[in-house]
C-alpha positions in Angstrom: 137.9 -7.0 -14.7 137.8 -9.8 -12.1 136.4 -13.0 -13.6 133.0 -13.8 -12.2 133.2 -18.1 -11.0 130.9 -20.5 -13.2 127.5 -21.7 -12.0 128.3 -25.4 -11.9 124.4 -25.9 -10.4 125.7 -27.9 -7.2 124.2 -26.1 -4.2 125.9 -24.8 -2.0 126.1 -26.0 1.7 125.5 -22.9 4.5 127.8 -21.7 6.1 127.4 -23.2 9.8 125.7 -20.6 12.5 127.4 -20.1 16.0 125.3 -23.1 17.4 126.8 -25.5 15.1 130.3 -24.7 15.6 130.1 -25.5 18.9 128.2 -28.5 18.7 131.0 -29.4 16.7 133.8 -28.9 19.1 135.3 -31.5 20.6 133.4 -33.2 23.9 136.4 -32.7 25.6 136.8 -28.9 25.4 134.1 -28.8 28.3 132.5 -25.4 29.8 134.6 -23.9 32.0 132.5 -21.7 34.0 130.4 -24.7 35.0 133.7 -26.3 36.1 134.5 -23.4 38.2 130.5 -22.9 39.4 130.9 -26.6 40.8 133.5 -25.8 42.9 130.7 -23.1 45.0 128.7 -26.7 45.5 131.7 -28.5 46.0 132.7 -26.7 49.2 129.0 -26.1 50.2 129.0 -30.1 50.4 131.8 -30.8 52.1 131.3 -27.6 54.9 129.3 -28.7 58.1 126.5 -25.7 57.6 126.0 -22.8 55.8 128.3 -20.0 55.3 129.2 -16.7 54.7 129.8 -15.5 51.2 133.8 -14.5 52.2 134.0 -18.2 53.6 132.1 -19.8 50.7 134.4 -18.0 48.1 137.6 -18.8 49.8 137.0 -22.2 50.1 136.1 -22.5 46.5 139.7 -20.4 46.0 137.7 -17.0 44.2 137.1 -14.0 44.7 133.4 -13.1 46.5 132.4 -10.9 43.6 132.8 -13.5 40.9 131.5 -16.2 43.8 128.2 -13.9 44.0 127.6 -14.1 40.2 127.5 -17.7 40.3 125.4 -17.9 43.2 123.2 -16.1 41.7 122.1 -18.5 39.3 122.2 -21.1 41.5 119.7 -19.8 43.6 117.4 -18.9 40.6 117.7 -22.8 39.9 117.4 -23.5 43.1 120.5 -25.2 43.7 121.9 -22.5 46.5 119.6 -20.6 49.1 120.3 -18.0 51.3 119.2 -17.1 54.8 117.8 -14.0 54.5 118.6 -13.5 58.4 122.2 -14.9 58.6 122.8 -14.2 55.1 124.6 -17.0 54.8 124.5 -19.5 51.8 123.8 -23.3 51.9 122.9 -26.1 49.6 119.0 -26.0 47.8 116.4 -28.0 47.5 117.5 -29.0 44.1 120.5 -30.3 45.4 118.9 -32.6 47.7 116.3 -33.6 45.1 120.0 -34.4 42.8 121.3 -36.0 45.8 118.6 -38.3 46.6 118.3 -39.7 43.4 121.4 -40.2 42.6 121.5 -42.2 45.9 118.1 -44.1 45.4 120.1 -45.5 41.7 123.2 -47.0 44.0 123.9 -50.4 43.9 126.7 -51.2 46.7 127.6 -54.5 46.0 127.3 -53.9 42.4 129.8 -50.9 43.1 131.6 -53.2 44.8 131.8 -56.2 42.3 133.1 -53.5 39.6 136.3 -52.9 42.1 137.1 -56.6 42.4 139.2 -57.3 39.5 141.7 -54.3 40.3 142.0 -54.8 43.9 142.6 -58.9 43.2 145.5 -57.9 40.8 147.0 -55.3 43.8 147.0 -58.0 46.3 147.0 -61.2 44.5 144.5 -63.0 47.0 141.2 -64.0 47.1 138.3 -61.6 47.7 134.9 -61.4 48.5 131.9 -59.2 49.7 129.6 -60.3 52.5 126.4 -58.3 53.5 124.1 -58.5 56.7 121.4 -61.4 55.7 118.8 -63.2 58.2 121.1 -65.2 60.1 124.5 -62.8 59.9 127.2 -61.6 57.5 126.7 -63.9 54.7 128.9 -63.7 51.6 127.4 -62.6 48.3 130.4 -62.3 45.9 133.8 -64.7 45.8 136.8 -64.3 43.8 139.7 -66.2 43.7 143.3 -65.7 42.8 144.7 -67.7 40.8 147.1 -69.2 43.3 145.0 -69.0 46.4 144.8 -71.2 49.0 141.7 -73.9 49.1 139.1 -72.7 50.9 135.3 -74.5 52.1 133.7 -71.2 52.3 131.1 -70.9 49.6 128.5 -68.2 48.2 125.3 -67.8 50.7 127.8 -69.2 53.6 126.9 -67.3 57.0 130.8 -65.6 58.9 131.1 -66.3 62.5 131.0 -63.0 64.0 134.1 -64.1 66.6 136.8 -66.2 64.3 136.4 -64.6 60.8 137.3 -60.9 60.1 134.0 -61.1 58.4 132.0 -61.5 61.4 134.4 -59.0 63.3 134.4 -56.3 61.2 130.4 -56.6 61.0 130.3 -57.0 65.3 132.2 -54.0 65.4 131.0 -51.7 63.4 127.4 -52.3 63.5 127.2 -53.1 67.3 127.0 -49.5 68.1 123.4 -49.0 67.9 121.6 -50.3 70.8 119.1 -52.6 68.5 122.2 -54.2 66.9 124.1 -55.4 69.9 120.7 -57.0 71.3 120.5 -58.9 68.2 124.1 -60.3 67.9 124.5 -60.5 71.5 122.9 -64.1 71.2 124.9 -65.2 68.5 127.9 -64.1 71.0 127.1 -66.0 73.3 126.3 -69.3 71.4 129.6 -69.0 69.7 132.0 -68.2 73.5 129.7 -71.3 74.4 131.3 -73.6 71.2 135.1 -72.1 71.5 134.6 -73.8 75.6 133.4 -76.4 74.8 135.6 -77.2 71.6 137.7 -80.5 72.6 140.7 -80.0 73.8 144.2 -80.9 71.9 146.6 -79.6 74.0 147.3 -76.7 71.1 146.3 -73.1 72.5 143.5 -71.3 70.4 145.2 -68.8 68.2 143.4 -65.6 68.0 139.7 -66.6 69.4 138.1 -64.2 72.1 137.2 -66.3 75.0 135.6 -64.6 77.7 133.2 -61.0 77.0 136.1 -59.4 77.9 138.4 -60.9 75.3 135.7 -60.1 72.6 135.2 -56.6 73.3 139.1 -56.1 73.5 138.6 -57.4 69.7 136.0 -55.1 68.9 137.2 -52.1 70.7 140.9 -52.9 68.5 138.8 -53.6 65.4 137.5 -50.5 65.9 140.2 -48.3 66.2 142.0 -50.0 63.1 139.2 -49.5 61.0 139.6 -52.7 59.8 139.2 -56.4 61.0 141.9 -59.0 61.0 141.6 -62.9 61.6 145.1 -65.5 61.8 144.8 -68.6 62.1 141.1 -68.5 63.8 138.5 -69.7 61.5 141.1 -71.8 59.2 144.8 -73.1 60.5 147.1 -71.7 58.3 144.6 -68.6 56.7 144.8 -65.1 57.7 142.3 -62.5 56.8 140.7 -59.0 56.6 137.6 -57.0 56.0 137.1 -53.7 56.0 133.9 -51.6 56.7 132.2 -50.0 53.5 129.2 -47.4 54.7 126.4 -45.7 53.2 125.4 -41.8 53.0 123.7 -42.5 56.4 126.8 -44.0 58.2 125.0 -47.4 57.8 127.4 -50.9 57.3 126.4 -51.4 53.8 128.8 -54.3 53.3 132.2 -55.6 53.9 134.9 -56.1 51.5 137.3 -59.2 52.5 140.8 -60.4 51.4 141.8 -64.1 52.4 145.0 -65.7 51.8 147.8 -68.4 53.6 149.4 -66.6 55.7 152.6 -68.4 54.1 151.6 -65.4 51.6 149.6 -62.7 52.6 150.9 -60.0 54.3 148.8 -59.8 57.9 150.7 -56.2 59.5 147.8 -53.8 60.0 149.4 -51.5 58.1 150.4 -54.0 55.4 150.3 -53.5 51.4 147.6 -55.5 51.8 145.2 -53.6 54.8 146.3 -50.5 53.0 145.0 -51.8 49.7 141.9 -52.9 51.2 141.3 -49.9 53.2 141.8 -47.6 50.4 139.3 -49.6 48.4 136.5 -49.7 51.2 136.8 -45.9 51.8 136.9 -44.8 47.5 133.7 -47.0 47.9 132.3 -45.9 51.1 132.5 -42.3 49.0 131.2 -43.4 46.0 127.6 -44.3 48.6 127.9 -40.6 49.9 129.4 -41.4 53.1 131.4 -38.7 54.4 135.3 -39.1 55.4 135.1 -37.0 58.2 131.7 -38.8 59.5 131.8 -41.5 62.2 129.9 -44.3 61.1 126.4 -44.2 62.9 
């Protein structure tokens, strides 16, 4: 006869339910069907309009029943909606209400300022982020490498918008709007007026626009770069770039520059520099909601 255990009188502690074991799983482990539900959003963001359920499930790389299940749900929370015409499915109002608030809590120079340190230690110059202020691009956050070149520039300093990349990349990519030209065309103007009247050495201006036609070659190259590029212009012996970083609505949010002697820095548009930077400015310019495929506005 099996011998029954002794009472010792220290309680017991219950066995745990089904809630409790997973509570206790590691963080890691994860849900997958949400992970595989996101991807439905996913491609809903990233399509131009709404679409079919065949389309929506191929993009998303499932099958349309199990695409169906999960959309669903997401209708009942509002995430999804579909047209009961077209049939076709596109992001909900709870989406937008995610959307907007996530946007309304992003801070783009503070986004910024967090990517500093590992872009400075991939090119090894000196960076900094310059915003549009009252009077121009104006530069909000400095950084120096260690071994950079001496500079005058300081925090609060306003960019020429003809002789720095700063100024250039903000000319050029905010000039498109009608509103924006007439309020740098002015500070154009003043600034072809200095480079005429600047006395002359006998040493030819390096890289400075001199006639309208000369800056909007400048823009119009700017442009198509996606990126702007100074040598020599606003200090001898300094090269530069900046590169555009926009917002969910296409808007110049700020510009993120890299300075250096050109003794040092590499100044080929498609440098390891400019590629660095670029990649930096679009990873942010995605992190404010701006789309890839987008033109800025």
């Amino acid at each position: 006869m099996p011998t029954r255990p002794r009472d010792t009188g220290t309680p017991r502690s219950p066995a745990p339910d089904a809630s409790e074991r997973d509570d206790a799983e590691p963080l890691r482990a994860g849900i997958q069907s949400v992970e595989v539900g996101f991807e439905l959003l996913d491609a809903l963001s990233q399509a131009t309009g709404a679409l079919m359920l065949r389309d929506l499930a191929a993009a998303a790389g499932m099958s349309a029943a199990k695409a169906h299940r999960y959309l669903v749900s997401f209708q009942r929370m509002g995430l999804v909606m579909q047209d009961p015409l077209s049939t076709r499915y596109d992001l909900g109002p709870a989406a937008l209400r995610l959307g907007l608030a996530s946007l309304s809590r992003i801070d783009a120079v503070r986004l910024a300022r967090a990517r500093i340190d590992t872009l400075l230690t991939e090119t090894g110059h000196t960076l900094a982020i310059a915003v549009w202020g009252n009077q121009g691009p104006t530069m909000v956050h400095w950084v120096e490498a260690p071994q950079s070149v001496p500079v005058t520039l300081r925090l609060g300093d306003v960019m020429p918008l003809l002789t720095s990349a700063t100024g250039r990349c903000f000319a050029a990519f905010m000039g498109d709007k009608e509103r924006d030209m007439q309020r740098m065309a002015p500070m154009i103007r003043n600034e072809l007026a200095q480079v005429k009247n600047l006395p002359r050495t006998g040493l030819p201006l390096v890289d400075v626009p001199q006639t309208p036609q000369e800056v909007q070659a400048v823009l119009d190259e700017t442009r198509r770069r996606g990126l702007a590029r100074v040598v020599h212009s606003l200090l001898p012996g300094v090269g530069g770039f900046c590169a555009p970083v926009f917002d969910a609505q296409g808007r110049l949010a700020l510009g993120l520059v890299v300075l250096g002697s050109v003794a040092t820095l590499d100044t080929d548009w498609d440098g390891a520099t400019a590629t660095a930077l670029l990649r930096c400015a679009h990873q942010l310019s995605a992190d404010l909601g701006h789309s890839a495929t987008a033109p800025p506005a």
